[in-house]
C-alpha positions in Angstrom: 4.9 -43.8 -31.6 3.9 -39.9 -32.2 3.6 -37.4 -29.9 1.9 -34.6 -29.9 1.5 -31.7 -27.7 -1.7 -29.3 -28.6 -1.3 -26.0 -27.6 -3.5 -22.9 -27.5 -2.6 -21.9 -31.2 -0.4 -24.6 -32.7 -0.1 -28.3 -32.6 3.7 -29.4 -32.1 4.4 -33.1 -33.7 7.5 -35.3 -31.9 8.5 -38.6 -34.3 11.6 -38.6 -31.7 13.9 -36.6 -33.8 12.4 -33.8 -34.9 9.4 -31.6 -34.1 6.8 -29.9 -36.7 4.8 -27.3 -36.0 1.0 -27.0 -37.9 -2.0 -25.8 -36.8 -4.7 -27.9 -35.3 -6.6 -28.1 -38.6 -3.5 -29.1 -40.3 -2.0 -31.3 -37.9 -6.0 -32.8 -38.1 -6.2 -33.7 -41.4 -2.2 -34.7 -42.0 -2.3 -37.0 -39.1 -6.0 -37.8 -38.4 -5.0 -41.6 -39.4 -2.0 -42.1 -37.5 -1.4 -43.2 -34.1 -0.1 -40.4 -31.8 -0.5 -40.1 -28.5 -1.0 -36.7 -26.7 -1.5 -33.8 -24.4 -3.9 -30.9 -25.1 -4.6 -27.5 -23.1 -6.6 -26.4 -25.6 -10.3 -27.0 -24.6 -12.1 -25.5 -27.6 -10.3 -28.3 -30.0 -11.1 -31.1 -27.5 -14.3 -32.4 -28.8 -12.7 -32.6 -32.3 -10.4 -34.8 -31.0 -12.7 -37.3 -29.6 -13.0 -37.9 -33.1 -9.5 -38.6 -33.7 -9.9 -42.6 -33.4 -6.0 -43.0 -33.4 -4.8 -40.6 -31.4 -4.8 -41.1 -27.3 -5.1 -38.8 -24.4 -2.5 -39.4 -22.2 -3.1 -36.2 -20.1 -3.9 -38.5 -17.6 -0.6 -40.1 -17.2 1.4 -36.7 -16.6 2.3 -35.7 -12.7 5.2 -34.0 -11.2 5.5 -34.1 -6.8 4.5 -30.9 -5.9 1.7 -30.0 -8.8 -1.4 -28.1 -8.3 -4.7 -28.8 -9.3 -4.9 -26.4 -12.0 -1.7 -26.6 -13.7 -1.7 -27.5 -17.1 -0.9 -30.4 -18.3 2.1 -28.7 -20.8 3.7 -27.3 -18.2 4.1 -30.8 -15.7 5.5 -32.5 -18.7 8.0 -29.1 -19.0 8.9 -29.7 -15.3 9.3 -33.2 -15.7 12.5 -33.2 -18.5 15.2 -32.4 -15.5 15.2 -33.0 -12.0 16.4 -29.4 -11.2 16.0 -26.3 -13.3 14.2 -23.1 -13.8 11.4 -23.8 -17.4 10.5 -21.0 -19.5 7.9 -21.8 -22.1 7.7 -19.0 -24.2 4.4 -19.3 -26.7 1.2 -17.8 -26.2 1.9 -17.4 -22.9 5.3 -17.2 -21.4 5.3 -19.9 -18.0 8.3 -19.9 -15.7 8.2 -23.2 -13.1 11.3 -23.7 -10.9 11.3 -28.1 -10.0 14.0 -28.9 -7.4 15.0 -32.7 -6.7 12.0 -33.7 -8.9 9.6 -31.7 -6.9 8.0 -29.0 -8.3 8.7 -25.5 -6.0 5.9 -22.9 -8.0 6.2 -20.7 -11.1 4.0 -18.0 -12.9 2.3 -16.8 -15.9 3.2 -13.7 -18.0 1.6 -12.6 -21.3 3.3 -13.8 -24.4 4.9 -11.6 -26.9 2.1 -11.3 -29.4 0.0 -10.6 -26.1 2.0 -8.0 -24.7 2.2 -5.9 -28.2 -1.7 -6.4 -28.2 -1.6 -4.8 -25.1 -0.1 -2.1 -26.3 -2.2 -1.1 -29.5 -4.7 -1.0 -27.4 -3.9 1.8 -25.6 -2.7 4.0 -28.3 -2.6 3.6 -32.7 0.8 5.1 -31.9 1.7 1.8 -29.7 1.0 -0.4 -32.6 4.3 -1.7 -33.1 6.2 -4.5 -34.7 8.8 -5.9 -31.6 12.7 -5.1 -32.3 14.1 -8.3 -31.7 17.7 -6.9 -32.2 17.3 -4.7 -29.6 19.2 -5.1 -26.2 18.1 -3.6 -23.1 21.6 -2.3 -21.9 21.1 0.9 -22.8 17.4 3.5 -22.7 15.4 3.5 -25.9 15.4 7.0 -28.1 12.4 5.3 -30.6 8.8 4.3 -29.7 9.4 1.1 -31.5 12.5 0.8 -29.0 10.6 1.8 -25.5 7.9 -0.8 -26.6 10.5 -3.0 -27.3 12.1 -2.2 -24.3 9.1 -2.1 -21.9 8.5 -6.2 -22.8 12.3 -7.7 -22.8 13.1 -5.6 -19.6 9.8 -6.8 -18.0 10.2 -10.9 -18.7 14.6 -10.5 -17.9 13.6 -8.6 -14.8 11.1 -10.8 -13.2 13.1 -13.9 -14.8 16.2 -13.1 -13.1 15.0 -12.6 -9.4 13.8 -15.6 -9.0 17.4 -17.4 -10.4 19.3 -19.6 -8.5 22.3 -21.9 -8.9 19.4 -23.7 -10.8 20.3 -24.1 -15.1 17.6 -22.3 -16.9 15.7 -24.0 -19.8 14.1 -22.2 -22.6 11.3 -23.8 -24.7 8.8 -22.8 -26.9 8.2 -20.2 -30.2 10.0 -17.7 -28.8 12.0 -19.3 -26.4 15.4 -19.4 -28.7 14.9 -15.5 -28.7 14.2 -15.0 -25.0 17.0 -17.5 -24.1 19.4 -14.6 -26.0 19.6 -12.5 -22.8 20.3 -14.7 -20.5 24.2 -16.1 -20.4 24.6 -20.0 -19.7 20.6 -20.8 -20.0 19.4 -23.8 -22.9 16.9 -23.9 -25.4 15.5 -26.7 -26.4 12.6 -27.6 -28.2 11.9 -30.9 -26.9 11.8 -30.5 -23.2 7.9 -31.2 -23.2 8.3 -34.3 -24.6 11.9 -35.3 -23.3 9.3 -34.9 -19.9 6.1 -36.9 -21.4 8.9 -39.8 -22.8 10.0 -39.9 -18.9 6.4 -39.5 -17.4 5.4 -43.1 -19.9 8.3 -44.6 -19.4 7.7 -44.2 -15.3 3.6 -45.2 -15.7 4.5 -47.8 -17.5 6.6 -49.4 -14.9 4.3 -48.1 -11.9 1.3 -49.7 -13.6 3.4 -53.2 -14.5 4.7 -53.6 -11.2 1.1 -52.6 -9.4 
C-alpha cells in the first residue's frame, strides 16, 4: 500500500523504497486511481481529496504520548520514527520536536528557507538574494549575499544547538540534507515520516484487533 504525506507545497509519495516528490496537482492526476493511504496539513487541498475515492485519511490513526492539540499531523508521525531523538523537518517550515522514551517533550517552529529569504526582500531590493549554500558560518561575512546567508544558517544552528542533548539528531525534509551539513553526528533521512506512520498502523492495528 502507498503512502502519501501532503504537505503545504508538495505531495511526498512512499511505495516503501523510495519517495517521489510532485505537486498536489501532479500527484492528483498520477495517482487519483490508486490506493494510498495518507496524511495532509494542507487544508486548502482537502476538499479535492474527498474526491480522491482511493485514497484514505488516516490522520486519524497518528498520536504520539505527550501531543498537543494543535500539532500537526506531519510532525506526530516525525516524532513517532524513534523512541528518543531531536526531529528537524526542514520544508516550508523548519519544525524541531525533541520525543524522549516515546513521549513527546515540546519543539518549535521557525520560517523555512524560502521564507526567511522572503523576509528579507522585503525589507530592502538590495536583500533580494539567492542563499549561499556553500557558505559556512565559522567565519563573518564580507558580501551581502554572505551576511544574508549568514543571518539564516547562524540563526536555525544557534537555536538548534541549545536545545541538544545526548539525544541523536534527525534531519528530514527539502532541505534537511543541507541543514544536517552543520551539524557533526546528526542523520538525514527522508523517510522518517513514514518509517513513523508504518509504526503508528502497525500499533492501531493491533490496539484495534485486540480491543
Amino acid at each position: 500500500m502507498l503512502l502519501a504525506d501532503i504537505g503545504n507545497t508538495r505531495a511526498h509519495i512512499y511505495d516503501g523504497k523510495s519517495i517521489v516528490h510532485l505537486s498536489h496537482r501532479e500527484a492528483f492526476i498520477q495517482y487519483h486511481n490508486v490506493p494510498l493511504l495518507y496524511i495532509c496539513v494542507n487544508h486548502s487541498v482537502k476538499s479535492s481529496l474527498k474526491h480522491m475515492t482511493e485514497w484514505k485519511d488516516i490522520s486519524g490513526s497518528i498520536s504520539i504520548k505527550g501531543e498537543y492539540e494543535t500539532m500537526g499531523v506531519d510532525r506526530k508521525a516525525l516524532c513517532l520514527s524513534h523512541k528518543n531523538g531531536i526531529f528537524v523537518d526542514a520544508g516550508s517550515a523548519i519544525t524541531v520536536d525533541i520525543v524522549k522514551n516515546g513521549i513527546y517533550q515540546g519543539g518549535f517552529i521557525l520560517p523555512g528557507i524560502k521564507a526567511y529569504l522572503e523576509a528579507y526582500k522585503s525589507i530592502s531590493p538590495a536583500l533580494d538574494i539567492e542563499l549561499n549554500r556553500e557558505y559556512k558560518p565559522e567565519y563573518l561575512p564580507t558580501t551581502t549575499k554572505d551576511s544574508v546567508s549568514y543571518g539564516i544558517i547562524a540563526s536555525i544552528k544557534t537555536v538548534i544547538d541549545r536545545h541538544k542533548t545526548n539525544l541523536s539528531l534527525y534531519f528530514t525534509g527539502g532541505d534537511g540534507k543541507w541543514l544536517s551539513s552543520f551539524f557533526p553526528d546528526s542523520k538525514f533521512d527522508e523517510s522518517l515520516i513514514f518509517i513513523g506512520i508504518q509504526k503508528a498502523l502497525k500499533d492501531h492495528h493491533v490496539n484495534h484487533s485486540t480491543s
